[in-house]
MARBA-418765 format. One record per residue (C-alpha): x, y, z; residue number from 1. Coordinates in nm, 3 decimals, padded with zeros to 5 digits. Example, Ala and Ser with C-alpha at 12.3 -4.5 7.8 and 13.67 -1.06 7.14 Angstrom:
2
       c1       c2       c3  resi
   01.230  -00.450   00.780     1
   01.367  -00.106   00.714     2
//
This chain:
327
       c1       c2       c3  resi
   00.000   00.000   00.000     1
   00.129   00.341  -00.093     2
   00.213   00.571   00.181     3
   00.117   00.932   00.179     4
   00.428   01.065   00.107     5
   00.445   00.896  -00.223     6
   00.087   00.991  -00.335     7
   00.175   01.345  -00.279     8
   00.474   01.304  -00.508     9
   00.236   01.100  -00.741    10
  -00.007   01.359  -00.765    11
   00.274   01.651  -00.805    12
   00.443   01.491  -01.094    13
   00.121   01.420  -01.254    14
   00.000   01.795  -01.195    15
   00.374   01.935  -01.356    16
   00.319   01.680  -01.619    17
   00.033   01.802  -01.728    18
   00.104   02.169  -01.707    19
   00.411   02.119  -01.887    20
   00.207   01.930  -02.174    21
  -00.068   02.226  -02.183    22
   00.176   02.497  -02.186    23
   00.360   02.345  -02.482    24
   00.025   02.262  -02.687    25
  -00.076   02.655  -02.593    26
   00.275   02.753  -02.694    27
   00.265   02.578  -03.017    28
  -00.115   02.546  -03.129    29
  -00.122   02.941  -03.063    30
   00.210   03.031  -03.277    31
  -00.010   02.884  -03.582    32
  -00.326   03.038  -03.458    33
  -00.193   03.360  -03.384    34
  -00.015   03.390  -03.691    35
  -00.166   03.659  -03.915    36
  -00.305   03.570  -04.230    37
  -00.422   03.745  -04.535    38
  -00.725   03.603  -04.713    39
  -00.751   03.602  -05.087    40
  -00.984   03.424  -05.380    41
  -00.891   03.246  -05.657    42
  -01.175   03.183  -05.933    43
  -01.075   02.944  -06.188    44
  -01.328   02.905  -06.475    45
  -01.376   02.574  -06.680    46
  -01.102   02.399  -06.525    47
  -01.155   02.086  -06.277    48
  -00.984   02.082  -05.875    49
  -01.003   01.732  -05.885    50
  -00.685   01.666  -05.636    51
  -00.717   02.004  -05.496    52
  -00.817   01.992  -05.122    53
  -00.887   02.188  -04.807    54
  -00.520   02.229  -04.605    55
  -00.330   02.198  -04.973    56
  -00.032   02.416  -04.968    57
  -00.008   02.769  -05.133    58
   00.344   02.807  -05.305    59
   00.513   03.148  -05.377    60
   00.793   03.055  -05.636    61
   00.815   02.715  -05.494    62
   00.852   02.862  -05.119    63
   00.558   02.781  -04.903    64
   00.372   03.083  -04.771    65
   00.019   02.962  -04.711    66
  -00.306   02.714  -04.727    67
  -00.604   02.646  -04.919    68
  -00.873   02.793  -04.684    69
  -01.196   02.641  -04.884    70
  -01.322   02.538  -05.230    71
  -01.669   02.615  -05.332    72
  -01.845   02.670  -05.645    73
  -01.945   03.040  -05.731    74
  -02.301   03.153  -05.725    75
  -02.292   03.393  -05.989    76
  -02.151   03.172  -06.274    77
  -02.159   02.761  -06.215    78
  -01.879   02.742  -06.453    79
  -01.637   02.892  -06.192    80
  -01.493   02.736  -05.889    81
  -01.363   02.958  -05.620    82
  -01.067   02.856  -05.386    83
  -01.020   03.089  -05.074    84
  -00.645   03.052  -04.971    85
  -00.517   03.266  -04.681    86
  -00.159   03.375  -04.700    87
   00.098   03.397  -04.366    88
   00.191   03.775  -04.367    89
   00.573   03.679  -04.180    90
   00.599   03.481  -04.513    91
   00.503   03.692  -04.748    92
   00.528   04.081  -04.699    93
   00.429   04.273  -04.967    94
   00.474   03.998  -05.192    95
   00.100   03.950  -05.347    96
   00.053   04.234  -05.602    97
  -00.192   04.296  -05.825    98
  -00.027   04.158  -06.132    99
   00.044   03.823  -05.915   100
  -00.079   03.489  -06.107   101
  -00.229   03.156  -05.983   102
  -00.216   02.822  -06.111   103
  -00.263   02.476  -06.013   104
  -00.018   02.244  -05.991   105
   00.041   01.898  -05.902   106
   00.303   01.743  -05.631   107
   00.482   01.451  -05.864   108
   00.292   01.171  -05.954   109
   00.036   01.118  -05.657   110
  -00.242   01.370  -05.789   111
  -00.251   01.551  -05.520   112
  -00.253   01.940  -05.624   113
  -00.174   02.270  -05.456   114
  -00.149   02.655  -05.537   115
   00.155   02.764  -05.741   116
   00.152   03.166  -05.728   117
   00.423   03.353  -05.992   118
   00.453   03.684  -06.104   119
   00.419   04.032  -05.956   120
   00.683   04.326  -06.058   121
   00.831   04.524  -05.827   122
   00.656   04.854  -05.933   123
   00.309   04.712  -05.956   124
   00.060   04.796  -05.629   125
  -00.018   04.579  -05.347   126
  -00.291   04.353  -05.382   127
  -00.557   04.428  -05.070   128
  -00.677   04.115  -04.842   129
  -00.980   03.976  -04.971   130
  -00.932   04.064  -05.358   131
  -00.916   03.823  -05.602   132
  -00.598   03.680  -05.777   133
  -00.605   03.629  -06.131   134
  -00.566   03.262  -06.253   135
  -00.350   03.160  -06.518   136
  -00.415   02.851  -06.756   137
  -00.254   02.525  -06.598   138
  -00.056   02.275  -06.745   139
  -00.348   02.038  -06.695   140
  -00.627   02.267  -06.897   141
  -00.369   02.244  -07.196   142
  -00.304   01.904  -07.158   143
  -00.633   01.845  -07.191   144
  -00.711   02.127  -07.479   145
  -00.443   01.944  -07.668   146
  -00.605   01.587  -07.619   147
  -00.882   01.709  -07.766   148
  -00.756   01.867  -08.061   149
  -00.580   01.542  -08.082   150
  -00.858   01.309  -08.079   151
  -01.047   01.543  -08.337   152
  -00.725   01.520  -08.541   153
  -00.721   01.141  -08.518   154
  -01.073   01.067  -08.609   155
  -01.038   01.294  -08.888   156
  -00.707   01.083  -09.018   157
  -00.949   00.761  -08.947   158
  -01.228   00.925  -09.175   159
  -00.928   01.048  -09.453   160
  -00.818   00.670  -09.449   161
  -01.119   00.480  -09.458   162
  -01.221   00.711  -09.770   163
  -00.874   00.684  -09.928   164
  -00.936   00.239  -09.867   165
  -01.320   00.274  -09.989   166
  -01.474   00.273  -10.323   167
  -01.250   00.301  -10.635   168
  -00.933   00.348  -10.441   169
  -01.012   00.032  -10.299   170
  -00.975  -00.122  -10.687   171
  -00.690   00.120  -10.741   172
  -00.491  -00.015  -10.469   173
  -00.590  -00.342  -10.496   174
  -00.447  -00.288  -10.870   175
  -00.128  -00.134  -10.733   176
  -00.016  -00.461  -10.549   177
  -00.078  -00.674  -10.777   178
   00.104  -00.505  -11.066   179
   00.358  -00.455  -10.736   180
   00.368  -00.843  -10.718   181
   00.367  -00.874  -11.105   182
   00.674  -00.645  -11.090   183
   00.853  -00.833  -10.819   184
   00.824  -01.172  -11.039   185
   00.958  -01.002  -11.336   186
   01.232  -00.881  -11.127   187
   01.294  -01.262  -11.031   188
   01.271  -01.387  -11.324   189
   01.537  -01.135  -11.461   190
   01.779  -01.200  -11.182   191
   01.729  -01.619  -11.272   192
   01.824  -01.474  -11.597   193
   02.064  -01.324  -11.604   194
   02.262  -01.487  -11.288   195
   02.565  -01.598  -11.458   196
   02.610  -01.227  -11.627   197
   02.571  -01.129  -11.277   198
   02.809  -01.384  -11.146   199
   03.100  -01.282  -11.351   200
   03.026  -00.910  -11.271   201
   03.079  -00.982  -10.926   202
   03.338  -01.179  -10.968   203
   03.521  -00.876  -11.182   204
   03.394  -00.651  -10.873   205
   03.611  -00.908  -10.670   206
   03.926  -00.937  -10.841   207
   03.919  -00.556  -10.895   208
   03.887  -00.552  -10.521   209
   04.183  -00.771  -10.493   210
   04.437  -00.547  -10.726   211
   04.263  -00.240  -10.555   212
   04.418  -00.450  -10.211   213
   04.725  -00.509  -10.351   214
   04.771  -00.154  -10.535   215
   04.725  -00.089  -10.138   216
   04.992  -00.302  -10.013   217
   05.225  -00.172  -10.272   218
   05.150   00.166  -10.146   219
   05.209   00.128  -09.787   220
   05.524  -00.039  -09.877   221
   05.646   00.282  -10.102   222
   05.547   00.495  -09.811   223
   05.718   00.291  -09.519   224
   06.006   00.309  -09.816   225
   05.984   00.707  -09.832   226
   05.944   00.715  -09.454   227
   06.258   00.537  -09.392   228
   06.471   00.728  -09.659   229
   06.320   01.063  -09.455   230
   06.399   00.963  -09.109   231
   06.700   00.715  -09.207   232
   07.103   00.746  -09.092   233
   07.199   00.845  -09.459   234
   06.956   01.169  -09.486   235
   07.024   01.312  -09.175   236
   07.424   01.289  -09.203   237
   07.369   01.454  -09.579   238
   07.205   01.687  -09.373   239
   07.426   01.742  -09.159   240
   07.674   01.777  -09.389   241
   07.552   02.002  -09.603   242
   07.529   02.236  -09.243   243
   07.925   02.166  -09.154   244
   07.985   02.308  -09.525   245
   07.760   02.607  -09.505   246
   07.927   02.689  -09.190   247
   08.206   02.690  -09.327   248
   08.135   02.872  -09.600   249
   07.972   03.136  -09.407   250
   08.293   03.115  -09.181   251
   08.509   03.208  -09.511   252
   08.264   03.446  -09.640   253
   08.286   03.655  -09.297   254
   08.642   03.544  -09.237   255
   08.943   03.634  -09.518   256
   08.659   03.661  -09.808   257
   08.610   04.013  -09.679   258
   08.988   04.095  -09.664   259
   09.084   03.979  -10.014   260
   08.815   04.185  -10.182   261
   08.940   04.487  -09.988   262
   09.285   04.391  -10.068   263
   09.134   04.395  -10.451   264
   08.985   04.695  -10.430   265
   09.270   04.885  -10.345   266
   09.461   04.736  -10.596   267
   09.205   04.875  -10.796   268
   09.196   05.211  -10.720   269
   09.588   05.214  -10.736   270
   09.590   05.108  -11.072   271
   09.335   05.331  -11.179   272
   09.576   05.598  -11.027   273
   09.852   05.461  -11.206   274
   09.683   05.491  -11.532   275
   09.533   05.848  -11.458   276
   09.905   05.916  -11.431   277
   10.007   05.737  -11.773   278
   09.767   05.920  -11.907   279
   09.865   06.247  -11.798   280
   10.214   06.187  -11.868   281
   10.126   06.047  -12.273   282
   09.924   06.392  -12.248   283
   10.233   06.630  -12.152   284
   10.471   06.426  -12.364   285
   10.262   06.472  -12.674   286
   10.206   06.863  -12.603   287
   10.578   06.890  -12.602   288
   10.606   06.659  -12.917   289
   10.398   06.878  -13.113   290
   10.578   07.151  -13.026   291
   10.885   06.995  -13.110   292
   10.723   06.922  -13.460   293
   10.615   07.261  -13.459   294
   10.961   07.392  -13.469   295
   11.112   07.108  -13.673   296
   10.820   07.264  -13.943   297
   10.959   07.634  -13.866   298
   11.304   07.546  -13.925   299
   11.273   07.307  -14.248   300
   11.074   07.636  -14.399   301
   11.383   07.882  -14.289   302
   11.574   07.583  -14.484   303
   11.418   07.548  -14.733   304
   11.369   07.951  -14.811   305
   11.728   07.978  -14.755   306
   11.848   07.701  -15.017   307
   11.583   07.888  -15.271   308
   11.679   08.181  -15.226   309
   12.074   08.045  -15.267   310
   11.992   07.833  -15.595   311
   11.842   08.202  -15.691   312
   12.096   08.418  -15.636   313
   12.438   08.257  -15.594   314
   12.641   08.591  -15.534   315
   12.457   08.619  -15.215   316
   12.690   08.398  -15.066   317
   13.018   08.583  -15.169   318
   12.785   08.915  -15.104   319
   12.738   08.801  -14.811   320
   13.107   08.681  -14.721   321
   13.263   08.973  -14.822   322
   13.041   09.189  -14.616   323
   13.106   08.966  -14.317   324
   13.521   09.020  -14.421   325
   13.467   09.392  -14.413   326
   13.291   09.415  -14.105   327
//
């Protein structure tokens, strides 16, 4: 039997127990009830919620910022179905403006949906609690749209066919396989034909195939040949000789190559000089010959003038003696 003592600790555990447990469901149930929250409507016209339900999420940009508050169909139009979704204000400041979009979307492959909101620009106005947000098409609406057009795009390819197989076409086409077939056998019958013809042409196609190998062959040989000649011993030592002698000769040409045809040039000038000098020498030498002849010419005349006047005139010698006597 418990004693007293241990009842009164039974009963003040159980009393801190549950005051902790209250205090913590108060703490936590009134953080989510306390929590501001701006309501808003969505009305999406012609399009089906199926997989949209109360408590869905409500998706800013793919961040989570609110709930699906209720779905209900509007009383104006039956072809519109209104969603109420209430949006955490903490979450979302400012962030709902009045060129905001909503869509549906859905959460992988389990069908369940929730809100997806987009849009909104910076310079457009705030959207007031309780307005309505514009919906956008969903991926869903044009999936279906494009079913449609789809289906009315295969029935019409069904009709198209069935009157291209019906009727005369039928005959045509019936027509076009056998002459098809016919073709076919002719074809046969041309290849049983002509078989050996096409034998020997394949066995020309075969040995040209062969001498095309071997032209091949030959080929790879020549160029293994050329490859060795380039990279053998005997090229690269021609090679290399050829650069000893060019070094060298570019060793004479800057070395006494230089010298020799300085050496040449000078002898050059100096026996230009030399000949300038001839030349002016032949040049005096002849001035003075001619006026050596010059003379001679003078004194041959005075000779010659002399004897004339002497065959003339003999007495002028003894005229001329006997005046040189006297004097």
């Amino acid at each position: 039997m418990a004693t007293r003592a241990q009842k009164i600790r039974l009963a003040v555990f159980f009393i801190v127990s549950s005051s902790v447990l209250t205090l913590f469901f108060i703490v936590v149930a009134g953080s989510h009830l306390l929590r501001q929250r701006y309501p808003y409507n969505i009305e999406f016209t012609g399009v089906a919620v199926s997989g949209l339900n109360k408590g869905a999420s409500v998706k800013y940009l793919g961040f989570n910022v609110g709930r699906v508050e209720g779905i209900s169909i509007s009383p104006e139009d039956l072809t519109k179905v209104v969603v109420a979704i209430s949006v955490e204000r903490q979450k979302a400041e400012n962030a709902i403006r009045t060129d905001t979009e909503a869509r549906m979307a859905s959460l992988g492959i389990t069908g369940l949906k929730y809100i997806e909101l987009f849009g909104g620009s910076n310079g457009a106005e705030e959207l007031l609690p309780g307005a309505n947000i514009t919906a956008s098409e969903t991926f869903f609406s044009n999936i279906q749209e494009r079913a449609e057009v789809l289906s009315i795009k295969i029935e019409q390819s069904v009709d198209n066919l069935n009157k291209l197989l019906g009727g005369e076409n039928q005959r045509v086409f019936t027509d076009l396989l056998r002459n098809t077939g016919n073709l076919m056998a002719t074809a046969n019958t041309l290849v049983q034909d002509n078989r050996l013809a096409v034998d020997e042409t394949a066995n020309n196609i075969a040995a040209t195939t062969r001498s095309l190998s071997q032209a091949s062959a030959t080929l790879a040989v020549t160029t293994d040949s050329l490859h060795n000649l380039l990279v053998g011993a005997t090229l690269q030592q021609t090679v290399a000789d050829l650069q000893v002698t060019m070094h060298q000769l570019r060793q004479q040409m800057d070395g006494p190559f230089p010298l020799l045809v300085a050496r040449m040039d000078t002898m050059v000038t100096n026996i230009d000089r030399t000949f300038v000098g001839i030349d002016q020498t032949v040049g005096a030498s002849r001035q003075n010959l001619l006026r050596a002849m010059q003379d001679l010419e003078e004194t041959l005349q005075n000779v010659r003038e002399t004897t004339e006047l002497i065959r003339d005139n003999p007495s002028v010698l003894i005229r001329g003696g006997s005046s040189g006597a006297s004097e």
